[in-house]
N, C-alpha and C positions, 0 to 999 in steps of 0.2 A: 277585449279578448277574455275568454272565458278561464276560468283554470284549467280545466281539464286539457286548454291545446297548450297550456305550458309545459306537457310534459312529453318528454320523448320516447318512444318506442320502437324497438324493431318491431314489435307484432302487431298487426291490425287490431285497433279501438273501436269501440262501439261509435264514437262520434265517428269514425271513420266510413261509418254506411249509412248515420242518416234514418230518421221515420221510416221513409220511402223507400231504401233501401238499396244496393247497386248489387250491378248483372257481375260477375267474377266469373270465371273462367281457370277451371281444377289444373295446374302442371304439374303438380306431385306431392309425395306425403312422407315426410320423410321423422325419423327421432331427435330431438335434438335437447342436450341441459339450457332451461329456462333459469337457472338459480341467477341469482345475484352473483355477485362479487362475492367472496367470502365466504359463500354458505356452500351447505350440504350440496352435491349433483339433485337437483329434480329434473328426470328426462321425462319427456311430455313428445306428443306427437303433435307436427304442423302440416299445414294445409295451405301449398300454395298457390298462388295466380297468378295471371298472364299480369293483370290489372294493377296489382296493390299489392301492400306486404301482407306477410304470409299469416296466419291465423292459429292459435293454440286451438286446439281440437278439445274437447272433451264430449263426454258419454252423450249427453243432449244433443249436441249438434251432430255427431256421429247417425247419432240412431234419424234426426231431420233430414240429412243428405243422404241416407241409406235409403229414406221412403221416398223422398223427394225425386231421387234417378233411378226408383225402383231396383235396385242391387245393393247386395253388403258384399260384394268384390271390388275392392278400391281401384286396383288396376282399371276397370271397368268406368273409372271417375276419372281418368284423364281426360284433360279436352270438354268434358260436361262444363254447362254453366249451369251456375245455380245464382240466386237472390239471396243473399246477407240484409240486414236490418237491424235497427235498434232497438229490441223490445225493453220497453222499460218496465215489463211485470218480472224479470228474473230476479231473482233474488237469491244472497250469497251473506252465509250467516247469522240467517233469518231476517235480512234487514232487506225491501226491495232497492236496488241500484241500478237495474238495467241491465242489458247484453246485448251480444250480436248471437242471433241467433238466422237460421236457415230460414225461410221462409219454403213450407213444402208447395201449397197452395198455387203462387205465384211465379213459383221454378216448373211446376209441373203445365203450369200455362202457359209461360215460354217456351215450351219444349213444344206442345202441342200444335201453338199456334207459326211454331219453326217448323213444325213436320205439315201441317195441313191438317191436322185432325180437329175434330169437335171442340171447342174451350173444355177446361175444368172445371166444374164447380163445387165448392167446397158444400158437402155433404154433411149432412146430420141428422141422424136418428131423432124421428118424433116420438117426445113423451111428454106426453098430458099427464103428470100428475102435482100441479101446481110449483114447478120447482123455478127457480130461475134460468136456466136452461131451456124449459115449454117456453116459458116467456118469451124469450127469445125473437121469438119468428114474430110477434105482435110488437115489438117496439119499433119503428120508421124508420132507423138509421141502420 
């Protein structure tokens, strides 16, 4: 057993979604205090799911599920599914540790290929001018 499943949570964990990442299903957004026992109120906004427990929100993932279902009217995100994942490039405190983060790519080709339209493909600007980024498109994987 790993450490990280020793610990308990009401809120969705990064191990909770996984590389690969799972399909959730929006049922509402509501404020709620995140503090500890003891401490000061920190109210924070969650995000929940049919699927699993609910999820702290913050500025990143807000602005991912905004582009992700194409709207910043939350009402608008009920009922949406989107894709969660573990990315383990976020980083908090300047240290990397990992997050759950939206996947927009992947949600928006679920959505597509649930509607019957064309797939997605994740787009990007060509620039040639030697940077790692140009490179890019010439490495196999």
């Amino acid at each position: 057993m790993k450490t990280s499943e020793l610990k308990q949570s009401k809120y969705l964990k990064k191990e909770d979604c996984g590389a690969d990442g799972i399909l959730v299903t929006i049922t509402g957004l509501k404020q709620e205090n995140v503090a500890m026992d003891n401490k000061p109120e920190d109210l924070k906004w969650l995000i929940s799911f049919r699927e699993c427990k609910p999820m702290v929100l913050n500025g990143t993932n807000t602005a991912l599920i905004e582009k992700a279902l194409g709207t910043d009217e939350t009402d608008d995100w009920i009922g949406k599914q989107i894709v969660l994942f573990n990315d383990e490039n976020v980083s908090f405190g300047g240290e990397i540790v990992g997050g759950i983060r939206c996947d927009v790519v992947r949600t928006k080709r679920y959505h597509a290929k649930k509607n019957g339209a064309a797939p997605v493909k994740a787009s990007r600007p060509h620039v040639d001018d030697g940077s790692i980024e140009a490179m890019a498109d010439d490495i196999p994987f």
